[in-house]
C-alpha positions as CSV (number, residue, x, y, z in Angstrom):
1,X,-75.8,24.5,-51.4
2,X,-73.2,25.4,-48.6
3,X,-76.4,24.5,-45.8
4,X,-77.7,28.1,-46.7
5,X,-81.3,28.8,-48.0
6,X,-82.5,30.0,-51.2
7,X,-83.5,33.0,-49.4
8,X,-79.8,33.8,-48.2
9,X,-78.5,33.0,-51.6
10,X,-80.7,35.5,-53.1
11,X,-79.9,38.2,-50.5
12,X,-76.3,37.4,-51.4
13,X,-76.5,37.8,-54.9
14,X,-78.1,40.6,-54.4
15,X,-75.9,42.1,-52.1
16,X,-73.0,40.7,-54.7
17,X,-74.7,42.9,-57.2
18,X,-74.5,46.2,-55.4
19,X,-70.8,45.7,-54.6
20,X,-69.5,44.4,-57.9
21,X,-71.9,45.9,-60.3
22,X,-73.6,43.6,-62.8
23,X,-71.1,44.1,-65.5
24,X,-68.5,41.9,-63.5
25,X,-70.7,39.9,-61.7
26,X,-70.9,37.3,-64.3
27,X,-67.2,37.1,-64.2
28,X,-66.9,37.0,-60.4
29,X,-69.4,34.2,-60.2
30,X,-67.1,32.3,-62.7
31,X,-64.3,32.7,-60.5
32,X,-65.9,31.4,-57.8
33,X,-66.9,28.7,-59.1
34,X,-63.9,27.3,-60.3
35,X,-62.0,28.4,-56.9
36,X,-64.9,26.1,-55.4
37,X,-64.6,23.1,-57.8
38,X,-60.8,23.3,-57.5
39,X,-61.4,23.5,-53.7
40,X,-63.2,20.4,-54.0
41,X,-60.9,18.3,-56.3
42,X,-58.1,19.0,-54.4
43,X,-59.4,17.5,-51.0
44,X,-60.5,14.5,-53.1
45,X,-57.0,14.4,-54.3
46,X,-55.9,14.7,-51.1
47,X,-58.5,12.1,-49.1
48,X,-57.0,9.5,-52.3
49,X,-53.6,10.2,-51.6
50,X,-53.9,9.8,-47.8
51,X,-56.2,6.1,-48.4
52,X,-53.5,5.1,-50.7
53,X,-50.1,6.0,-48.5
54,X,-51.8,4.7,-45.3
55,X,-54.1,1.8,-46.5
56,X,-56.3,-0.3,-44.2
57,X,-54.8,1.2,-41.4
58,X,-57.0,4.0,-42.7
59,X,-59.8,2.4,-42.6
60,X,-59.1,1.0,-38.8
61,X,-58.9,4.1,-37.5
62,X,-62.4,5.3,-39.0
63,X,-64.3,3.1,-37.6
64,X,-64.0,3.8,-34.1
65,X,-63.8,7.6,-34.7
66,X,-67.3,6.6,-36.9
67,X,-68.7,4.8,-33.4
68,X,-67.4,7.5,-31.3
69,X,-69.2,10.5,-33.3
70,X,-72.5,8.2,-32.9
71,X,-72.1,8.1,-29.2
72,X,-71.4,11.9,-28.9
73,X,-74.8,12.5,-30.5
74,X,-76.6,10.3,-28.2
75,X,-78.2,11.6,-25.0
76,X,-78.5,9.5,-21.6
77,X,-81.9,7.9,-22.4
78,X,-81.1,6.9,-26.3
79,X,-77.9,5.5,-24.3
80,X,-79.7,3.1,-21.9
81,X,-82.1,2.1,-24.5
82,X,-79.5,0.7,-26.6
83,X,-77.6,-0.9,-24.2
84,X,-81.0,-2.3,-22.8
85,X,-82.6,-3.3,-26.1
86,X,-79.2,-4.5,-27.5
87,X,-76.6,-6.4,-24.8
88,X,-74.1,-7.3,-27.9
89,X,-73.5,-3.0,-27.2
90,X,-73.1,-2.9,-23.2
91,X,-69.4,-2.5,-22.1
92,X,-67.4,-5.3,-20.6
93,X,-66.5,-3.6,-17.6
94,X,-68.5,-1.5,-15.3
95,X,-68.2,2.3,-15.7
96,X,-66.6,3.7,-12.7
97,X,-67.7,7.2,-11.8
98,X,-64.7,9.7,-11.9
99,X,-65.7,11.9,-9.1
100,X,-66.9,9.5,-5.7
101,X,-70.7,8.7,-5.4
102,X,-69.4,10.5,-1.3
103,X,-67.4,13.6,-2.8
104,X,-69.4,17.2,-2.8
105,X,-70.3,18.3,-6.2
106,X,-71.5,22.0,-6.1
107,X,-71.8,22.6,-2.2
108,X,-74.7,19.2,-2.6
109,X,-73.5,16.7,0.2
110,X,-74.1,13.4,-1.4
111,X,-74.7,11.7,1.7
112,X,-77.0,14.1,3.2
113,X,-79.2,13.0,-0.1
């Protein structure tokens, strides 16, 4: 629950307990737990309500933000192995490097190299 540990939760709880008390503990727990589930239905609401008002275009634009999240996750040699493996993935055009292959990067003469 929450990405955290049964160990954290119980350190919580108990640390809940010491600050409350354990005659409104109960009660507090209740109350967070409908501010949580209220939480949660209202961004449900809210994803439904943007899918219906903005429609496929909706789903358009999650797709490439989809693709881009996988390639921010991938390092160098994951990289080349797909677009080795997998041609269909390589880009069209070639990558041009922003900074020139001649340009010095961190006092490192390229040339010299």
């Amino acid at each position: 629950m929450f990405g955290l540990s049964a160990e954290h939760l119980l350190v919580l709880l108990v640390a809940a307990l010491f600050i409350i008390g354990p005659e409104r503990l109960p009660g507090a727990l209740t109350t967070v737990r409908k501010a949580v589930v209220k939480g949660k239905n209202a961004l449900g609401a809210m994803q439904q309500q943007i899918t219906d008002e903005v429609g496929p275009e909706f789903e358009q634009l999650r797709k490439p933000l989809r693709e881009l999240n996988q390639l921010r996750g991938m390092d160098p040699r994951a990289a080349l192995t797909r677009f080795v493996l997998d041609p269909a993935q390589a880009p069209a055009e070639p990558v041009v490097p922003a900074v020139p292959l001649t340009a010095k990067v961190s006092g490192v003469d390229m040339e010299a190299t």
